[in-house]
C-alpha positions as CSV (number, residue, x, y, z in Angstrom):
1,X,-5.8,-37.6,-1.8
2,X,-4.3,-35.2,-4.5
3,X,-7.3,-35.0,-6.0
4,X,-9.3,-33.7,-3.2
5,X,-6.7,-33.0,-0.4
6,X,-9.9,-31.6,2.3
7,X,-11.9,-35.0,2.2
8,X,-9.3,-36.4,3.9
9,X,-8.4,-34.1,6.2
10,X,-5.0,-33.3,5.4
11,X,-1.9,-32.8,6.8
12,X,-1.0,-35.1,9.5
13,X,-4.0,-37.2,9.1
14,X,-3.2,-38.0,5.4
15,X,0.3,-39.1,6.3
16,X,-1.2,-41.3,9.0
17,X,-3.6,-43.0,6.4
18,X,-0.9,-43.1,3.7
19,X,0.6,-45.2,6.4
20,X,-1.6,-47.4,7.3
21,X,-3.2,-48.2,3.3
22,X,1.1,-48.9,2.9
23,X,1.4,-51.0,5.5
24,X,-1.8,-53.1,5.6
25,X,-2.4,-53.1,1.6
26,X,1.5,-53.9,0.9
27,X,4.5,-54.1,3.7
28,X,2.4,-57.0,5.4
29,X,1.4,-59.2,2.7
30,X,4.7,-58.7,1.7
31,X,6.2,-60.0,4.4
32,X,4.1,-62.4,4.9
33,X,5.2,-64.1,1.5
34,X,9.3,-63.7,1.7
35,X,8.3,-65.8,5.1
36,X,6.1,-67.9,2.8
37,X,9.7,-68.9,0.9
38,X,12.0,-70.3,4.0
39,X,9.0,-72.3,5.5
40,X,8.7,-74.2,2.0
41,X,5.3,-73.1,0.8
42,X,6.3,-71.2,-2.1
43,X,9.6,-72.2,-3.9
44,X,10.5,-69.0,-5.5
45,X,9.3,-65.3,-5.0
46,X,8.3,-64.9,-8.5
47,X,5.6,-67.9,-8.1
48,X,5.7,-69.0,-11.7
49,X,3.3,-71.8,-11.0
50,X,-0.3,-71.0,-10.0
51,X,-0.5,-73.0,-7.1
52,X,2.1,-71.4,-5.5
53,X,0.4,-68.3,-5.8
54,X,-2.7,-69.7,-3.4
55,X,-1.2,-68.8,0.0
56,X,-0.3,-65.5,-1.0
57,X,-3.1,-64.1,-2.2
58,X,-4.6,-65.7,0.9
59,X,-2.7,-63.9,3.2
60,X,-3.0,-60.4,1.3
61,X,-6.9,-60.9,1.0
62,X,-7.3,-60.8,4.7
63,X,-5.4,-57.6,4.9
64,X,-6.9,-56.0,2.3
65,X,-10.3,-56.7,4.0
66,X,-8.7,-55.4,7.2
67,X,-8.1,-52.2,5.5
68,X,-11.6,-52.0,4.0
69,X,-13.5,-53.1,7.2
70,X,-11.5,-50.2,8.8
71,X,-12.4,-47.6,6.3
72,X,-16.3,-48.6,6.5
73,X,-16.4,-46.6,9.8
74,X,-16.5,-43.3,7.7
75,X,-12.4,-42.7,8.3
76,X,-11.8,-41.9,4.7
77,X,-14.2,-40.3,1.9
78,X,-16.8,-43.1,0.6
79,X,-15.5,-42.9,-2.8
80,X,-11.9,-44.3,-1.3
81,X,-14.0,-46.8,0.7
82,X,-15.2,-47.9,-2.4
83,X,-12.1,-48.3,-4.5
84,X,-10.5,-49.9,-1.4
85,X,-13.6,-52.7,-1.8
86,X,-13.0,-52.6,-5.5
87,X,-8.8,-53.7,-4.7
88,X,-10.0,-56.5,-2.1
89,X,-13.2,-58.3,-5.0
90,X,-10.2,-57.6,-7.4
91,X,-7.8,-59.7,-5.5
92,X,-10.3,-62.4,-4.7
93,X,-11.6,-62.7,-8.5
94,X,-7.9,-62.9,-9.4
95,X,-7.5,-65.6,-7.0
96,X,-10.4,-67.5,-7.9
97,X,-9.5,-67.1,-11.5
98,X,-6.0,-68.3,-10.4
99,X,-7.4,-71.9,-9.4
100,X,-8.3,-72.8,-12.9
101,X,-5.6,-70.8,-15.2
102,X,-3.0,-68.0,-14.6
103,X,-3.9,-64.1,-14.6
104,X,-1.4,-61.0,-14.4
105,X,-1.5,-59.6,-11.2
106,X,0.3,-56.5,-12.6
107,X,-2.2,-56.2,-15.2
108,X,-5.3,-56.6,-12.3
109,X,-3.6,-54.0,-10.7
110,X,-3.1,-51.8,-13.6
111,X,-6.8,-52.4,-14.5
112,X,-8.4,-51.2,-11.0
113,X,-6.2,-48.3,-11.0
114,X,-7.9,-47.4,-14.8
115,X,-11.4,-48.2,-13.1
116,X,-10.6,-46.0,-10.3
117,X,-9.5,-43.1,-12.4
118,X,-12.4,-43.3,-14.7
119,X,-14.8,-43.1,-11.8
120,X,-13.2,-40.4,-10.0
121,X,-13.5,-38.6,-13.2
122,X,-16.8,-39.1,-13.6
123,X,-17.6,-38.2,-9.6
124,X,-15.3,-35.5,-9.0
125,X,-15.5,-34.0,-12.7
126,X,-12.8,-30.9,-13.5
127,X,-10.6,-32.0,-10.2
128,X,-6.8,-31.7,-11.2
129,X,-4.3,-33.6,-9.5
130,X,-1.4,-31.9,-7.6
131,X,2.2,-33.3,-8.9
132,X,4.6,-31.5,-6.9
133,X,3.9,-27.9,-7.9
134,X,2.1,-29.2,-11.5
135,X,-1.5,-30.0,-11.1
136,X,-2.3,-32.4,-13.8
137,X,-6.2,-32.8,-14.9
138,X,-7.9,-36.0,-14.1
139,X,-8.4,-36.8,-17.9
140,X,-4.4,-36.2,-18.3
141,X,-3.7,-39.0,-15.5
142,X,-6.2,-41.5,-17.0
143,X,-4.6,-41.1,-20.7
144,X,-1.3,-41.4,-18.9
145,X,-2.2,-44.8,-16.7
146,X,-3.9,-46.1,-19.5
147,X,-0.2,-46.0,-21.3
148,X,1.0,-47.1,-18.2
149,X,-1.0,-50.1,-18.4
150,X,0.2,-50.9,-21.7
151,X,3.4,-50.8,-20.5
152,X,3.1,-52.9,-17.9
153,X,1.2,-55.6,-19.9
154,X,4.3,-55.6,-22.7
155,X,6.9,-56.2,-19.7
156,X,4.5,-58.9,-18.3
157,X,4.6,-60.4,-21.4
158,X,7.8,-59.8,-22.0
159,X,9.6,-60.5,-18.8
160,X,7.3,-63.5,-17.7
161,X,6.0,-66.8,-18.0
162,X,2.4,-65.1,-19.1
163,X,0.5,-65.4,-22.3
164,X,-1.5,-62.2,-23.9
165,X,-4.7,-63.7,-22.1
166,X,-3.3,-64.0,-18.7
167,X,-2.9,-60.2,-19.6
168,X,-6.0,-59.0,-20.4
169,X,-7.9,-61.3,-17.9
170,X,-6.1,-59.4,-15.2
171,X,-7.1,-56.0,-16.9
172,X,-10.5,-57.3,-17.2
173,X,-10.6,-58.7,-13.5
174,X,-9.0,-55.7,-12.2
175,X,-11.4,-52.8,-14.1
176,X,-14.5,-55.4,-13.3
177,X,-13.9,-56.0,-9.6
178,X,-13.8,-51.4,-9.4
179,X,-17.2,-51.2,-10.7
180,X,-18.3,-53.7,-8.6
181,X,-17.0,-52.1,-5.4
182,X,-18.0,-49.1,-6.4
183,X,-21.6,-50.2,-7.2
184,X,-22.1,-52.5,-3.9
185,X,-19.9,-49.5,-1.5
């Protein structure tokens, strides 16, 4: 939306959608998981073991194909529709991956959002994004999300019960399932 602030119609409109990607992609699923806990399906939030993790990403696959079966209908640029299809095959390959050993969801994450930037470069080439009062170039955001990902995979390891290839699975699903969105949107 920074990047191209007119596509999506701005002002009121953008808040609305901001709203409604927050809600469906994250404040539901959410949710939907700490209620996960008290009904016994899930013993702790952090889901150390894989099968724990099946009922979530159940529950936040529907909603994120809610959200993308909602944006199909031409209510956001085609590009966003896209990445939003990219975040719902990255959240499926993750959980299909999840069946037979673990994967970083931080690092699936982390990948899309690399995917996404490098397309957006590519589609929307010399667009700047607005920081406050700073407008950053797209190239800038990509080398800074690319550290950013790095980040994120050294506190995963770090922090977690993951292994360097859970890491770079999740990287690899995550940047993957983007393109594919992007090329089947």
């Amino acid at each position: 939306m920074s990047a191209n602030p007119f596509a999506f119609g701005g002002g009121q409109r953008s808040v609305l959608l901001l709203l409604s990607v927050f809600s469906t992609s994250f404040l539901i699923p959410v949710l939907g998981v700490v209620l996960m806990k008290p009904l016994g399906l899930i013993k702790k939030l952090e889901m150390p073991d894989k099968q724990e993790r099946i009922g979530p990403y159940i529950v936040s696959g529907v909603f994120y194909l809610w959200l993308y079966k909602n944006f199909m209908g031409g209510m956001v640029p085609e590009l966003y529709a896209k990445f939003t299809l990219g975040a719902c095959i990255a959240l499926f390959l993750a959980f299909f991956v999840n069946i037979f050993s673990k994967i970083s969801m931080y690092a699936t994450g982390m990948g899309s959002l690399i995917a996404m930037l490098v397309i957006l470069a590519f589609a929307w080439p010399g667009t700047s994004v607005a920081v406050g009062q700073v407008y950053l170039s797209m190239n800038l955001v990509l080398y800074i999300s690319i550290l950013l990902a790095g980040l994120v995979g050294y506190l995963s390891l770090r922090n977690t019960d993951h292994e360097p290839r859970d890491i770079w699975r999740g990287y690899q699903a995550g940047f993957t399932a983007v393109l594919i969105g992007y090329w089947l949107g």
